[in-house]
N, CA, C, O and CB atoms as a CASP TS submission, in Angstrom:
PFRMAT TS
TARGET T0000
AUTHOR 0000-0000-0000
METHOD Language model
MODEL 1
PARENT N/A
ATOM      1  N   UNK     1       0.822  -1.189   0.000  1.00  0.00           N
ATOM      2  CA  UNK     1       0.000   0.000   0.000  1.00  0.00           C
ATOM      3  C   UNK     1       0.868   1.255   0.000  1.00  0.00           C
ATOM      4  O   UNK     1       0.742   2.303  -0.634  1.00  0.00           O
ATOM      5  CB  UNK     1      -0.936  -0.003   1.202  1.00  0.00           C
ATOM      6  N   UNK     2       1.727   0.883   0.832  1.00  0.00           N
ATOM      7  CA  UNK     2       2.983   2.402   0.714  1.00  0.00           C
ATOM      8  C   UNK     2       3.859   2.875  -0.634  1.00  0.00           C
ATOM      9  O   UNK     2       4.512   3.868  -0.957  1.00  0.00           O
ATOM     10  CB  UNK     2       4.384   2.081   1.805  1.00  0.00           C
ATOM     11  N   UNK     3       3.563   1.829  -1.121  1.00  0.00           N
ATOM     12  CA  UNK     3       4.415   2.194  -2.694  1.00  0.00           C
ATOM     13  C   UNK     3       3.049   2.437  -3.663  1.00  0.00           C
ATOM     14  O   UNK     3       3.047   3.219  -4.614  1.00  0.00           O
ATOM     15  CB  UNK     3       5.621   0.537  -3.474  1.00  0.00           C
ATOM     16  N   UNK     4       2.465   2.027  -3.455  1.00  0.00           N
ATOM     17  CA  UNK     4       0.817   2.422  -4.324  1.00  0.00           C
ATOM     18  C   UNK     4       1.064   3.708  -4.534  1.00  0.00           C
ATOM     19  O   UNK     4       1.309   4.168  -5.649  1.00  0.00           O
ATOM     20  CB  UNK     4      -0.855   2.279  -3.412  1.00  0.00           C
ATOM     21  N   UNK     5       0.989   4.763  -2.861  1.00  0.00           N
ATOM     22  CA  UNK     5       0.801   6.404  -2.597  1.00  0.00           C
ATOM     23  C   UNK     5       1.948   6.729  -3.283  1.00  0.00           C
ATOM     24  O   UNK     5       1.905   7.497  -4.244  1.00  0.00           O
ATOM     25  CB  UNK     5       0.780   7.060  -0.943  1.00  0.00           C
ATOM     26  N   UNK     6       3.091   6.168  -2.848  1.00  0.00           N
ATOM     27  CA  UNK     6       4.575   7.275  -3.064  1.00  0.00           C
ATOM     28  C   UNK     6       4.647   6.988  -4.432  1.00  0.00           C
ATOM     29  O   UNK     6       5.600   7.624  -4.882  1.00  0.00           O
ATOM     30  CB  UNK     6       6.298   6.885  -2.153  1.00  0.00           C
ATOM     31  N   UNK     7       3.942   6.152  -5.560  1.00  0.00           N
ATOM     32  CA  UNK     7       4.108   5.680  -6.776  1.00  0.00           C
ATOM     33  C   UNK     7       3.110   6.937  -7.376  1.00  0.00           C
ATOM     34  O   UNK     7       3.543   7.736  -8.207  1.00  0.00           O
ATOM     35  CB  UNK     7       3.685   3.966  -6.990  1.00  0.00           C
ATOM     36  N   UNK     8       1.993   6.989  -6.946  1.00  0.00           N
ATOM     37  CA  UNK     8       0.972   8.241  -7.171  1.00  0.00           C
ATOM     38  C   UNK     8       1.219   9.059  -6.855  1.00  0.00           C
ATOM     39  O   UNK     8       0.949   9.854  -7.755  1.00  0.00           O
ATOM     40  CB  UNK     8      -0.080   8.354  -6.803  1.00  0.00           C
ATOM     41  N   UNK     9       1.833   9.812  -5.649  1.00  0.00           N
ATOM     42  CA  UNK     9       2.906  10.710  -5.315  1.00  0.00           C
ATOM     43  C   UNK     9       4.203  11.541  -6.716  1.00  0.00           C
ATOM     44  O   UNK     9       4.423  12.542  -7.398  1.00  0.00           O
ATOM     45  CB  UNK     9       3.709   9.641  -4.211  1.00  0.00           C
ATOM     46  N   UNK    10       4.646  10.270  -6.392  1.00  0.00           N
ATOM     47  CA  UNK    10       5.854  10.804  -7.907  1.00  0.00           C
ATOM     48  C   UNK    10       5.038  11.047  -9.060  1.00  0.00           C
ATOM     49  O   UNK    10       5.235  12.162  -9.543  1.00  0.00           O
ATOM     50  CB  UNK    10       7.125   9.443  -8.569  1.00  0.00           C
ATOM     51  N   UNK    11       3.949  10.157  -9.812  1.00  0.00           N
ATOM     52  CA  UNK    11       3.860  10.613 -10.798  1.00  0.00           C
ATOM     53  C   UNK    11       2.739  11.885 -11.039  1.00  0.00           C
ATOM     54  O   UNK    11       2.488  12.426 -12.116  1.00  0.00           O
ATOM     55  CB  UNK    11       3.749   9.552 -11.460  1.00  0.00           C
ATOM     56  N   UNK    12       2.286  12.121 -10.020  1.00  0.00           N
ATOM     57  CA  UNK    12       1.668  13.820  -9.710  1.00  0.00           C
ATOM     58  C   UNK    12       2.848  14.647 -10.111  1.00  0.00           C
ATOM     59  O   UNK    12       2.993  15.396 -11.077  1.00  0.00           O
ATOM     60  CB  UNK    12       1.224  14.269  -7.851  1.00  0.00           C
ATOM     61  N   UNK    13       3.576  14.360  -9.228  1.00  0.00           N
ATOM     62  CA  UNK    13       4.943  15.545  -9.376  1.00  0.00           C
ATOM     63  C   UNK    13       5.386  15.735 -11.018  1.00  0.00           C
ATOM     64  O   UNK    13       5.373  16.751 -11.713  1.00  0.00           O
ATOM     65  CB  UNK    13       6.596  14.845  -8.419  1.00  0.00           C
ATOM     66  N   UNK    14       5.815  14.228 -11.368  1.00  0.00           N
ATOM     67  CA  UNK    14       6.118  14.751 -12.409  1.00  0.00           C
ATOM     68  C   UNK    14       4.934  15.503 -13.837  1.00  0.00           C
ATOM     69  O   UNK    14       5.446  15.950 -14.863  1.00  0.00           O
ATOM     70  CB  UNK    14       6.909  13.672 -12.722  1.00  0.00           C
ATOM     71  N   UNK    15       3.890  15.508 -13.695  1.00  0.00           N
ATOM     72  CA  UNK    15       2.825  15.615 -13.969  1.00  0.00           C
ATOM     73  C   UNK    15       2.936  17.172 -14.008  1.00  0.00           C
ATOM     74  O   UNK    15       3.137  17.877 -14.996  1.00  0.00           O
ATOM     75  CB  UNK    15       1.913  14.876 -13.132  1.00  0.00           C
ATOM     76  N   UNK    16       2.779  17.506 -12.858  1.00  0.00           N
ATOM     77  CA  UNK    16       2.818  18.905 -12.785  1.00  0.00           C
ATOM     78  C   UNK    16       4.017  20.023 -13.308  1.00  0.00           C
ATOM     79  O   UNK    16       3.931  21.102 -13.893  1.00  0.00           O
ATOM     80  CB  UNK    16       2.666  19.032 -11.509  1.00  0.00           C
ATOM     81  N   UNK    17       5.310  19.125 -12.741  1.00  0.00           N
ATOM     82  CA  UNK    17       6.675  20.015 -13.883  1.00  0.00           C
ATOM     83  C   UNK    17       6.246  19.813 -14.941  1.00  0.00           C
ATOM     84  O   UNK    17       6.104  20.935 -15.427  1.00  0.00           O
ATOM     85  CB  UNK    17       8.366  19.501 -14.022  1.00  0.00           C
ATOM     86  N   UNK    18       5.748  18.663 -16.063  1.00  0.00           N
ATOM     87  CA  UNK    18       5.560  18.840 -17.379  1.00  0.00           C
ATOM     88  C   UNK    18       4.648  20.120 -17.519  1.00  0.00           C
ATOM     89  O   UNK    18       4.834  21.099 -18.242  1.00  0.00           O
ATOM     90  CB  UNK    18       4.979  17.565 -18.004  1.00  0.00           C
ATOM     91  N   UNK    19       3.562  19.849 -16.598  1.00  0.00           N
ATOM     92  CA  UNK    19       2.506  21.068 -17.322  1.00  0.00           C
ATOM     93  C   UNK    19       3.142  22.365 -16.915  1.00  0.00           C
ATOM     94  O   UNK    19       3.110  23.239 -17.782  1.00  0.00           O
ATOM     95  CB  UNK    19       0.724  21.078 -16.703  1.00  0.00           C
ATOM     96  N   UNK    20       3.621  22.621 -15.959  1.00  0.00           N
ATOM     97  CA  UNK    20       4.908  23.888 -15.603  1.00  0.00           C
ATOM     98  C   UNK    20       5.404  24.303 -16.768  1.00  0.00           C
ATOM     99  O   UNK    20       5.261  25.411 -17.285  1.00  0.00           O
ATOM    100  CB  UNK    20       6.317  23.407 -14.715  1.00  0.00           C
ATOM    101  N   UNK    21       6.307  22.885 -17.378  1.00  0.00           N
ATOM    102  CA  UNK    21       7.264  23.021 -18.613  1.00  0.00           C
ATOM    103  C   UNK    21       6.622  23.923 -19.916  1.00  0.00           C
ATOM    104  O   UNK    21       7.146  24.929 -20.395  1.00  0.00           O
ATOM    105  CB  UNK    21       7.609  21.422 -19.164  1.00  0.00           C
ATOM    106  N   UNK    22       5.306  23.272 -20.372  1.00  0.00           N
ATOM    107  CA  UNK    22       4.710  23.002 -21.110  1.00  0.00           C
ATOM    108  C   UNK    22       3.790  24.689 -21.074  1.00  0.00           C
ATOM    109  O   UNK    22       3.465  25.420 -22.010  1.00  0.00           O
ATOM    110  CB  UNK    22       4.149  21.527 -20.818  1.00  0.00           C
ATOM    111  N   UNK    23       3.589  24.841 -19.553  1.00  0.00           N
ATOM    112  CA  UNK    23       2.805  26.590 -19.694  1.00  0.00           C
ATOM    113  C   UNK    23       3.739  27.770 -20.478  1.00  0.00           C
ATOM    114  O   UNK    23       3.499  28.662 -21.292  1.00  0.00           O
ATOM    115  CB  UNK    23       2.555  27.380 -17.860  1.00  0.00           C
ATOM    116  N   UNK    24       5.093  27.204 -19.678  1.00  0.00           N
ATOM    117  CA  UNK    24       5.706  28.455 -19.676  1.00  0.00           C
ATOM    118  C   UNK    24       6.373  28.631 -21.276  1.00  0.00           C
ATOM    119  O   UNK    24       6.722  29.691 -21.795  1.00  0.00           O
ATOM    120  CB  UNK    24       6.859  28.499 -18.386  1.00  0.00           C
ATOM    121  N   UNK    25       6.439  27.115 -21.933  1.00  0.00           N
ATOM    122  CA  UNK    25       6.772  26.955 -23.753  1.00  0.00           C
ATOM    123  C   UNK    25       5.530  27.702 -24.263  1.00  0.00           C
ATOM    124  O   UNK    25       5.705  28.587 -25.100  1.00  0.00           O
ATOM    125  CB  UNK    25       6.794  25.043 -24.540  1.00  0.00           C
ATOM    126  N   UNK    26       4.236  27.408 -23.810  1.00  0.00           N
ATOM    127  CA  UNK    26       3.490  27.975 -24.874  1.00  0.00           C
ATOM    128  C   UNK    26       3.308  29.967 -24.843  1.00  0.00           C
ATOM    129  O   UNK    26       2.963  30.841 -25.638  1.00  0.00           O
ATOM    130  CB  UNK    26       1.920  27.094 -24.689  1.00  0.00           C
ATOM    131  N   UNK    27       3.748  29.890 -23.528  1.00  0.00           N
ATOM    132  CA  UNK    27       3.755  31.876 -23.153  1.00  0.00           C
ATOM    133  C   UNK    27       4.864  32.251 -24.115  1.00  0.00           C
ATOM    134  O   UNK    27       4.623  32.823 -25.178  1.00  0.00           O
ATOM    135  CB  UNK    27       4.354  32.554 -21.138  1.00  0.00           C
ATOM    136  N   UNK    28       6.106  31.912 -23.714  1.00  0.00           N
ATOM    137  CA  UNK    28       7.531  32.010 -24.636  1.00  0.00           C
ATOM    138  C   UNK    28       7.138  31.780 -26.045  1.00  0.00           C
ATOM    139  O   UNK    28       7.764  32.573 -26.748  1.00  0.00           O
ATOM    140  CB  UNK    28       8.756  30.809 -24.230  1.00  0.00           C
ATOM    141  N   UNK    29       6.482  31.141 -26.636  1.00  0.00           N
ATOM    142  CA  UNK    29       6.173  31.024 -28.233  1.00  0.00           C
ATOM    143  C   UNK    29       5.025  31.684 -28.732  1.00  0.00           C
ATOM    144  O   UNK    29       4.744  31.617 -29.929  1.00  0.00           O
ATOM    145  CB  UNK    29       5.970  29.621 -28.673  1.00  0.00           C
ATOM    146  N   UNK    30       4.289  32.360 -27.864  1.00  0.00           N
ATOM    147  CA  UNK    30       3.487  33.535 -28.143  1.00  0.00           C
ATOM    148  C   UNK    30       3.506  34.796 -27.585  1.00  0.00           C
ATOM    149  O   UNK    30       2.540  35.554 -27.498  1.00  0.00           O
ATOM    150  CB  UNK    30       2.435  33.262 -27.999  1.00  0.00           C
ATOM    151  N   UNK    31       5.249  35.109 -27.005  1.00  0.00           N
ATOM    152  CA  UNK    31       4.912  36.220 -26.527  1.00  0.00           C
ATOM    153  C   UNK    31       4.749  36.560 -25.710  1.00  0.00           C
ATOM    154  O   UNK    31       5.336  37.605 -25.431  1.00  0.00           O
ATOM    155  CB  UNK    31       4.375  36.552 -26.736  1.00  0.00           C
ATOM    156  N   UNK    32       3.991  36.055 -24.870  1.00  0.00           N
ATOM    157  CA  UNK    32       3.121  36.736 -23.847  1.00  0.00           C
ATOM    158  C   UNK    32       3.606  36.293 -22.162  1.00  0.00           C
ATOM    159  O   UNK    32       2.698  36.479 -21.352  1.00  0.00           O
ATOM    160  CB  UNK    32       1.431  36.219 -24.208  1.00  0.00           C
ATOM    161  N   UNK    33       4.704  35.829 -21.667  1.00  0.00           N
ATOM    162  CA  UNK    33       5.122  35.718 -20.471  1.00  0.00           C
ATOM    163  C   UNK    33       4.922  36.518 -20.239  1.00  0.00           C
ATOM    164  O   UNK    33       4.736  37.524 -20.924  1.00  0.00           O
ATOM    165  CB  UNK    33       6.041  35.418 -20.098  1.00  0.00           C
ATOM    166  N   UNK    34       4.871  36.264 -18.598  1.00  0.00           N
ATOM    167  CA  UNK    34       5.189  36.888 -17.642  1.00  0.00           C
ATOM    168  C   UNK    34       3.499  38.432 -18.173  1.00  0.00           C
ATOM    169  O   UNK    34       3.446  39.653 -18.320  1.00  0.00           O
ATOM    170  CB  UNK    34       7.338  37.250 -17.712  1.00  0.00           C
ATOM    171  N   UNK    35       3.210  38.086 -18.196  1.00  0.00           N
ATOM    172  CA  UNK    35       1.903  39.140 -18.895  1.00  0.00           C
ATOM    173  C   UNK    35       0.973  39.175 -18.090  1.00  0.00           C
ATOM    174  O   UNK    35       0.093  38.352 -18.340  1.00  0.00           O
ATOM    175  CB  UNK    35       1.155  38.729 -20.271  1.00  0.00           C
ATOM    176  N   UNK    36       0.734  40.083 -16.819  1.00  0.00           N
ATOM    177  CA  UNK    36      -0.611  40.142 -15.899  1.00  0.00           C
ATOM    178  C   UNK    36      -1.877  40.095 -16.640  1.00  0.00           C
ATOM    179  O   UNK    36      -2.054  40.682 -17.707  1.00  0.00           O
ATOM    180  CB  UNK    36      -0.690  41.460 -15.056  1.00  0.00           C
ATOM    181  N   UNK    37      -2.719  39.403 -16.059  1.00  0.00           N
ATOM    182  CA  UNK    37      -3.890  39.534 -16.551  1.00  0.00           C
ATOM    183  C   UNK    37      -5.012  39.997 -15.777  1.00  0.00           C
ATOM    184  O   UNK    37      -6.038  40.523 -16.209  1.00  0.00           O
ATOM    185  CB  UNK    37      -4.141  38.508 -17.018  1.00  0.00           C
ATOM    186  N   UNK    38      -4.623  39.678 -14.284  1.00  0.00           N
ATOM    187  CA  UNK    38      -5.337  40.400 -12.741  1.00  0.00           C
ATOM    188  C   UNK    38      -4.780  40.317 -12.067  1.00  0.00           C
ATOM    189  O   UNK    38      -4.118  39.403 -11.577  1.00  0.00           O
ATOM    190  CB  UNK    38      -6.400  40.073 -12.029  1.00  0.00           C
ATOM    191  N   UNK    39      -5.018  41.838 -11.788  1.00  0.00           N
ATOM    192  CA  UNK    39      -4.448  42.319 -10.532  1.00  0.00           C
ATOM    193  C   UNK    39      -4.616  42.759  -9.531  1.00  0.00           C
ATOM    194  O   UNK    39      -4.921  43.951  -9.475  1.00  0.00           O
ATOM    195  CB  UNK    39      -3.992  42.810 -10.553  1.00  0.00           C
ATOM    196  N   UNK    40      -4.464  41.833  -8.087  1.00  0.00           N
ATOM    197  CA  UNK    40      -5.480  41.391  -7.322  1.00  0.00           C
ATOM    198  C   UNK    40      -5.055  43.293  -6.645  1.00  0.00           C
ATOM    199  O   UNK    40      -4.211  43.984  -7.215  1.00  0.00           O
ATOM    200  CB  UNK    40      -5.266  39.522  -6.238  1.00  0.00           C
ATOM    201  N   UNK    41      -5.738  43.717  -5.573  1.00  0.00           N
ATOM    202  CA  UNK    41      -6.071  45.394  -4.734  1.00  0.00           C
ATOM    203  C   UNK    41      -5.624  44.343  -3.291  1.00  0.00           C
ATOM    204  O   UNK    41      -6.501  44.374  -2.428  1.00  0.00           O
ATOM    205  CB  UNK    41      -8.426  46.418  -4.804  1.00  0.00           C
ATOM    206  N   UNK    42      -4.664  43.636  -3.017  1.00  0.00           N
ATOM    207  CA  UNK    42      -4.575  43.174  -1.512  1.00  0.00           C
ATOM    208  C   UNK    42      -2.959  43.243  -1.434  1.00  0.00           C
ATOM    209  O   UNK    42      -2.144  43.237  -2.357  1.00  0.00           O
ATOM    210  CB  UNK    42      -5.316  41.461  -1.139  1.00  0.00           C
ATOM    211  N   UNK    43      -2.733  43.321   0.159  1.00  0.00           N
ATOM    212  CA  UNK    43      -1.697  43.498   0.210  1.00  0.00           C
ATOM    213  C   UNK    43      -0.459  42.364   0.107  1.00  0.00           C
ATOM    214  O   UNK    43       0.737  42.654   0.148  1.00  0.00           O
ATOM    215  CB  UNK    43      -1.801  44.114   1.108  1.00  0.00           C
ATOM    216  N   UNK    44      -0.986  41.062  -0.030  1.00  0.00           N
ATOM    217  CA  UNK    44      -0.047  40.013  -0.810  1.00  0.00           C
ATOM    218  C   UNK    44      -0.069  40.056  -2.350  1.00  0.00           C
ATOM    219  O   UNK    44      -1.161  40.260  -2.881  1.00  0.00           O
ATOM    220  CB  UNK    44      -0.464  38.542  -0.431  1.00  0.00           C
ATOM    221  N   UNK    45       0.844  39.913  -3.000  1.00  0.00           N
ATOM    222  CA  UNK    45       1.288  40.146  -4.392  1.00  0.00           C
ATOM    223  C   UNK    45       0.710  38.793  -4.835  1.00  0.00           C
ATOM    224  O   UNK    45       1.535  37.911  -4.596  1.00  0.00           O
ATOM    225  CB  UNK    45       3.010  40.426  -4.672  1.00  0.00           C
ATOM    226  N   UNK    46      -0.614  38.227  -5.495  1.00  0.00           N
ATOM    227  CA  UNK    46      -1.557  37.631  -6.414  1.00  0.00           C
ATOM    228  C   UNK    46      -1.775  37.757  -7.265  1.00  0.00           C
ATOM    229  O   UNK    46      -2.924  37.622  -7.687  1.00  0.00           O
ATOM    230  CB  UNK    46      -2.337  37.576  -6.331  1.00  0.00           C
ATOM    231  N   UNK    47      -0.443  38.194  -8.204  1.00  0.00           N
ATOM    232  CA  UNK    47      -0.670  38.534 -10.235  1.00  0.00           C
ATOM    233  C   UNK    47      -1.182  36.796 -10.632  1.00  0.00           C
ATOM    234  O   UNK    47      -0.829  35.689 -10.224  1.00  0.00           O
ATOM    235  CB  UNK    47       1.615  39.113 -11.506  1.00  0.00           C
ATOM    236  N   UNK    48      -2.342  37.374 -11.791  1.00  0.00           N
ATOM    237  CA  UNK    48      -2.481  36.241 -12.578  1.00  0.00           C
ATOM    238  C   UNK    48      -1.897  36.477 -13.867  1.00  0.00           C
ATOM    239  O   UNK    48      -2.122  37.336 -14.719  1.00  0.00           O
ATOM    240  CB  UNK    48      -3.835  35.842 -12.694  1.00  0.00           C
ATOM    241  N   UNK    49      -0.828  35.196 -13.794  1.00  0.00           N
ATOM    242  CA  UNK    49      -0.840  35.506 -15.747  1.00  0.00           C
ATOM    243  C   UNK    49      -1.356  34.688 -16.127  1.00  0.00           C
ATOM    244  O   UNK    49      -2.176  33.995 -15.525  1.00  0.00           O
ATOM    245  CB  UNK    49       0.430  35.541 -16.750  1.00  0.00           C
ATOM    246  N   UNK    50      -0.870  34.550 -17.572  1.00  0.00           N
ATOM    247  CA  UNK    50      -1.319  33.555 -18.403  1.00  0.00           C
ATOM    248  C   UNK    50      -0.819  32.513 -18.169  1.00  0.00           C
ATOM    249  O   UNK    50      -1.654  31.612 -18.243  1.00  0.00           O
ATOM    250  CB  UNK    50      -1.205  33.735 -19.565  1.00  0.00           C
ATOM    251  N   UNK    51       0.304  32.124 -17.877  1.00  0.00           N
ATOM    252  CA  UNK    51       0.773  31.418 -17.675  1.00  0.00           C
ATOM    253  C   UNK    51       0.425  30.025 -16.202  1.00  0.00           C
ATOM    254  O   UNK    51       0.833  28.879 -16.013  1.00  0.00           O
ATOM    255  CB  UNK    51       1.669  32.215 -17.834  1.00  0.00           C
ATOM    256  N   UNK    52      -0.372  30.818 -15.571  1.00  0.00           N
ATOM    257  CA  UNK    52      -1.134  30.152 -14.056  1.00  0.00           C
ATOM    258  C   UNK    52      -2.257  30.116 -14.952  1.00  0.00           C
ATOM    259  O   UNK    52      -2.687  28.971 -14.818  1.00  0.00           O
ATOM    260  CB  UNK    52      -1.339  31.181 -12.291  1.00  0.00           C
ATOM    261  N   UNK    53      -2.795  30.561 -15.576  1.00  0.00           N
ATOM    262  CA  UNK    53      -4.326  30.318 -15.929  1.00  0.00           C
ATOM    263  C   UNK    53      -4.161  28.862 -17.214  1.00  0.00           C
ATOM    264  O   UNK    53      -4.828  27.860 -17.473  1.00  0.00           O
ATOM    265  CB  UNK    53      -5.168  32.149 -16.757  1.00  0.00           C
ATOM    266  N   UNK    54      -3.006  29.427 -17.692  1.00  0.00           N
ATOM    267  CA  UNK    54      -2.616  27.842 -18.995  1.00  0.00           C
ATOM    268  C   UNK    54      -2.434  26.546 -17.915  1.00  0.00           C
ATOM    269  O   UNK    54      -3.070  25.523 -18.169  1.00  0.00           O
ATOM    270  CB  UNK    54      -0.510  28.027 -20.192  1.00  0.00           C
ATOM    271  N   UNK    55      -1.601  26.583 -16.755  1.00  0.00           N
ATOM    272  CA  UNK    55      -1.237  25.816 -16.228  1.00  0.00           C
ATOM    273  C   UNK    55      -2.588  25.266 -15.257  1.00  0.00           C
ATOM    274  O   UNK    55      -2.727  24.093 -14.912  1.00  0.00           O
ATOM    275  CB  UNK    55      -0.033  26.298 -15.732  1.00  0.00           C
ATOM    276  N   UNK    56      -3.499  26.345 -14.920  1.00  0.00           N
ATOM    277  CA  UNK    56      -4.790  25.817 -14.411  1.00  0.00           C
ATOM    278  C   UNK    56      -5.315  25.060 -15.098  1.00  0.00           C
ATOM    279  O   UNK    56      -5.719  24.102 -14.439  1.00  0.00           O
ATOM    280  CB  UNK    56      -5.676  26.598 -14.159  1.00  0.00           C
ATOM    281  N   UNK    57      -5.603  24.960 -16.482  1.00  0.00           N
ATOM    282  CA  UNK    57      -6.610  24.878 -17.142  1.00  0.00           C
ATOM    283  C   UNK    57      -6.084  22.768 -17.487  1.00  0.00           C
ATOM    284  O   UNK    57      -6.778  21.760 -17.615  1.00  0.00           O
ATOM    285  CB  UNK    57      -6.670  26.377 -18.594  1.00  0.00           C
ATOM    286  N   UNK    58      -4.699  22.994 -17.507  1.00  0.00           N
ATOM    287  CA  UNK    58      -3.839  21.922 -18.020  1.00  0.00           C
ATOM    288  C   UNK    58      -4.707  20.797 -16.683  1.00  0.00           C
ATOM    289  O   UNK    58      -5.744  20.138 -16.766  1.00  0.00           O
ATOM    290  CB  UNK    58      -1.709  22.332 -17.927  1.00  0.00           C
ATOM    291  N   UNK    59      -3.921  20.947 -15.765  1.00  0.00           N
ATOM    292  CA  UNK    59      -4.019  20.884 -14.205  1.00  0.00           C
ATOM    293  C   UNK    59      -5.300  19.944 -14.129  1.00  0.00           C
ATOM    294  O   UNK    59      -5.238  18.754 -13.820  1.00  0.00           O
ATOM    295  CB  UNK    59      -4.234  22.516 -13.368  1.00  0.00           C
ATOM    296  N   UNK    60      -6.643  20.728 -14.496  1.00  0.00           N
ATOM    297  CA  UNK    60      -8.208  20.846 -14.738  1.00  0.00           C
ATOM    298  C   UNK    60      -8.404  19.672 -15.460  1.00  0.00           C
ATOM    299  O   UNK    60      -8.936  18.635 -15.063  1.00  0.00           O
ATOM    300  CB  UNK    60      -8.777  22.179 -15.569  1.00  0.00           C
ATOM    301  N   UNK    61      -7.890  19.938 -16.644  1.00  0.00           N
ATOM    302  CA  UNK    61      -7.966  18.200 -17.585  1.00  0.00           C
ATOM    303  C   UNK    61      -7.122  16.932 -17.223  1.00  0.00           C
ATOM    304  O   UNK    61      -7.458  15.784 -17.514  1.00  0.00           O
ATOM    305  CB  UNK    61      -7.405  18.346 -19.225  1.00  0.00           C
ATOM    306  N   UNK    62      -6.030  17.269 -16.582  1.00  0.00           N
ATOM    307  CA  UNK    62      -5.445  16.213 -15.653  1.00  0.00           C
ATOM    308  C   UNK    62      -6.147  15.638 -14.894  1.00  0.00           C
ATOM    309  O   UNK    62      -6.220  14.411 -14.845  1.00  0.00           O
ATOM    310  CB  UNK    62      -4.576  16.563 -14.908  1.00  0.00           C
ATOM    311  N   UNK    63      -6.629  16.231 -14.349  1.00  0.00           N
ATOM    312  CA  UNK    63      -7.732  15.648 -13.046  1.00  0.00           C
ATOM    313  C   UNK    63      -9.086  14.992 -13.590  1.00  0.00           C
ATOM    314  O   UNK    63      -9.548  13.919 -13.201  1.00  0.00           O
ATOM    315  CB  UNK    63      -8.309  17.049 -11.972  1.00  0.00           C
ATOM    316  N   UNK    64      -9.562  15.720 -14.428  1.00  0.00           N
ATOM    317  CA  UNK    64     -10.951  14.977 -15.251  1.00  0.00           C
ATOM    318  C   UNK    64     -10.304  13.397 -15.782  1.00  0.00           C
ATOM    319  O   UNK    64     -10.896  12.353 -15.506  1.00  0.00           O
ATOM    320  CB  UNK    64     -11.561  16.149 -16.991  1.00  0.00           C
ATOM    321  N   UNK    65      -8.875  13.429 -16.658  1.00  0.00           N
ATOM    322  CA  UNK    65      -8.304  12.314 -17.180  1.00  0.00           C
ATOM    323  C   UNK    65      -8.479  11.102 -15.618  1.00  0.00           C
ATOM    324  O   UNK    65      -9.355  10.244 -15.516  1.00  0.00           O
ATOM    325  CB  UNK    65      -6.500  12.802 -17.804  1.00  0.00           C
ATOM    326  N   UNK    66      -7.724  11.302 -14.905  1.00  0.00           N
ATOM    327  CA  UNK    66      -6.961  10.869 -13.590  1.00  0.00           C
ATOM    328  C   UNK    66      -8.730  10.279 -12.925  1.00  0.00           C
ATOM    329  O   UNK    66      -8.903   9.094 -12.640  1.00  0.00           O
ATOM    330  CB  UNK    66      -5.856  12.593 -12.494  1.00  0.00           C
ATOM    331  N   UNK    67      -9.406  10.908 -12.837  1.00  0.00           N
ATOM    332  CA  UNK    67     -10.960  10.865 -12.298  1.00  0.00           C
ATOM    333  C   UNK    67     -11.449   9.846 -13.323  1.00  0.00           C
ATOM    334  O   UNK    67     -11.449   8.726 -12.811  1.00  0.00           O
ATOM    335  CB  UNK    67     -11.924  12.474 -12.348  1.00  0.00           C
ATOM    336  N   UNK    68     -11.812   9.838 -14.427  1.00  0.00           N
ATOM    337  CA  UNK    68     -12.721   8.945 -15.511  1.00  0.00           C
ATOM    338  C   UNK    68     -11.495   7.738 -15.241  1.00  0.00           C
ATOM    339  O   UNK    68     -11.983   6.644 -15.526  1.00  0.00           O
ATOM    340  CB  UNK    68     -12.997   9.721 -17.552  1.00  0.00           C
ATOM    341  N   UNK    69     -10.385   7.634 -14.884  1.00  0.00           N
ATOM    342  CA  UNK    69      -9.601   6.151 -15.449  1.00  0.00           C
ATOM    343  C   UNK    69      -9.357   5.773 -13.916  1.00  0.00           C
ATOM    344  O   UNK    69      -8.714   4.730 -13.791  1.00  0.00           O
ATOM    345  CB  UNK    69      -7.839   6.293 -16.636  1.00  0.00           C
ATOM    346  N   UNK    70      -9.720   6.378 -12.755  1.00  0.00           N
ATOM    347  CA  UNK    70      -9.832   5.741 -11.292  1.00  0.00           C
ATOM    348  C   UNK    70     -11.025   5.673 -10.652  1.00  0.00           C
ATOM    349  O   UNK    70     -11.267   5.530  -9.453  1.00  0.00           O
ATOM    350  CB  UNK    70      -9.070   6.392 -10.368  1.00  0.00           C
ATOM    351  N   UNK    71     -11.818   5.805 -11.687  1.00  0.00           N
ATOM    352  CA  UNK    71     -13.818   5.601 -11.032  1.00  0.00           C
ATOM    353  C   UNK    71     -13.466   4.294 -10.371  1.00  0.00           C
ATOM    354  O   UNK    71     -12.528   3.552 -10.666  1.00  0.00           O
ATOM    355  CB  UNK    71     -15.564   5.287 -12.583  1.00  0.00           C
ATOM    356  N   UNK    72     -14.689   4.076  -9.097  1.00  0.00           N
ATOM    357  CA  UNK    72     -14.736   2.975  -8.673  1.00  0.00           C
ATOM    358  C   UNK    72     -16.206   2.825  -8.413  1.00  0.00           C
ATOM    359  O   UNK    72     -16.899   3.321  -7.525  1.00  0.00           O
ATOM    360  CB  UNK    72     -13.839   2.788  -7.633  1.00  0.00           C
ATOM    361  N   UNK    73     -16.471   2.136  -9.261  1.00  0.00           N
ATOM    362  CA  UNK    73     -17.763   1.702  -9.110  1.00  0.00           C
ATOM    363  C   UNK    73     -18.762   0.745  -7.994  1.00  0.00           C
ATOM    364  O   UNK    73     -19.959   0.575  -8.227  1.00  0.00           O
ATOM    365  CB  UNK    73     -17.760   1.221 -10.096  1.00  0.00           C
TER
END
């Protein structure tokens, strides 16, 4: 059971550097790093770029994938 988690463990991780990898290639090939898109009025610094919103969205379909192929019926 302990290698089950730390096996699902690692491959989250690596999961997430790809989509990391993968946000910050598609900002760099259009331009648009590092590019605010909201900007939060509080006193902790909460810029959204594009780049968190690409990587949300990635993230989002990971989880729908990960969800439909670990249903338990």
């Amino acid at each position: 059971m302990f290698k089950s988690k730390t096996k699902k463990l690692l491959i989250t991780i690596i999961c997430v550097l790809i989509n990391i990898f993968i946000s910050f290639t598609i900002t760099n090939l259009l331009g648009i790093s590092n590019t605010i898109v909201i900007k939060s009025y509080c006193i902790v610094y909460h810029d959204i770029t594009w780049e968190v919103i690409i990587f949300m969205l990635l993230l989002l379909i990971e989880a729908f994938v990960y969800e439909h192929y670990n249903k338990q019926y």
